[in-house]
N, C-alpha and C positions, 0 to 999 in steps of 0.2 A: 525495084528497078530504077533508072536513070528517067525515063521517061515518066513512072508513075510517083516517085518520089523526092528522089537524087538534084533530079532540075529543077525543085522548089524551093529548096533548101539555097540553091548556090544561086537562084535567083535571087531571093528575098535578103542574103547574108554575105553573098558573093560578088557579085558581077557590076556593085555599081561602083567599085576600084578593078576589079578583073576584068576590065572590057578593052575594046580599043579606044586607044588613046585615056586609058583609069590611071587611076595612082600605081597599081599594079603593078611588077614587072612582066605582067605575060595575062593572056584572056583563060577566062576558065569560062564561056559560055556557049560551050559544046561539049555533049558527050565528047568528041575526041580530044577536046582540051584537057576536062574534067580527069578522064581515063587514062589517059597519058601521063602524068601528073600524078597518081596514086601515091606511089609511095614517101614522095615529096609532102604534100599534102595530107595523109596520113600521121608522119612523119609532125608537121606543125600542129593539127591538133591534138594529137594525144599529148603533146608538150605544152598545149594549153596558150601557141603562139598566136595562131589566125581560129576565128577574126581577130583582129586586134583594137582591144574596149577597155577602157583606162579608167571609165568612169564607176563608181560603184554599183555594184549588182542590186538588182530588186531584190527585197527579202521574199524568200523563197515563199513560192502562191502566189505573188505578186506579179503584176505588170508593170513593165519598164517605165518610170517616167521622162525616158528620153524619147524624142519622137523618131531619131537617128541611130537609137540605138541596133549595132551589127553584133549580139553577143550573141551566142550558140545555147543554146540550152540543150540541157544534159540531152533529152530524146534526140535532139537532130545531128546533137555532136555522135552521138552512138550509133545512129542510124547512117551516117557517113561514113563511121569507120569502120560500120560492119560491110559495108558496099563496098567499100574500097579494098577490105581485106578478101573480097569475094574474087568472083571471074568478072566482078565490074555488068550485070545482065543491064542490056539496053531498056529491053522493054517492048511495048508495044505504042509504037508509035501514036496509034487513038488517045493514048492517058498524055501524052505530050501538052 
């Protein structure tokens, strides 16, 4: 769900250019942002576009030695785009 998983993910990878006033063109830090935005968003990860990290990936097992690094690793990019191709479930509010 959005509240149990969805919002950690766009917290940690997302929102500190998706905010107001971010590099961003637009906020992703509400489910209604988030949700709205599906297919858009969908749409740029499966093309491997956002986040957008230029810098070479950890060899695989590995921790990023960037402290800034915004790259998606395979579980959360999977776990976004299985949410996103879902009915989008909010959640329960408590896991928020």
């Amino acid at each position: 769900t959005y509240n149990n998983r969805i919002s950690r993910i766009t917290q940690a990878r997302c929102i500190d250019c998706h905010r107001r006033e971010g590099a961003g063109p637009f906020r992703l830090d509400t489910y209604d942002d988030v949700a709205g935005r599906a297919s858009m968003i969908k749409a740029l990860l499966n093309d491997h576009l956002m986040p957008p990290w230029h810098a070479a990936p950890a060899p695989d097992g590995e921790l990023s030695p960037w402290a800034n690094d915004r790259s998606l690793p395979p579980n959360e990019r999977a776990d976004l785009i299985a949410w996103l191709s879902s009915e989008r479930a909010l959640g329960d509010n408590a896991d928020a």
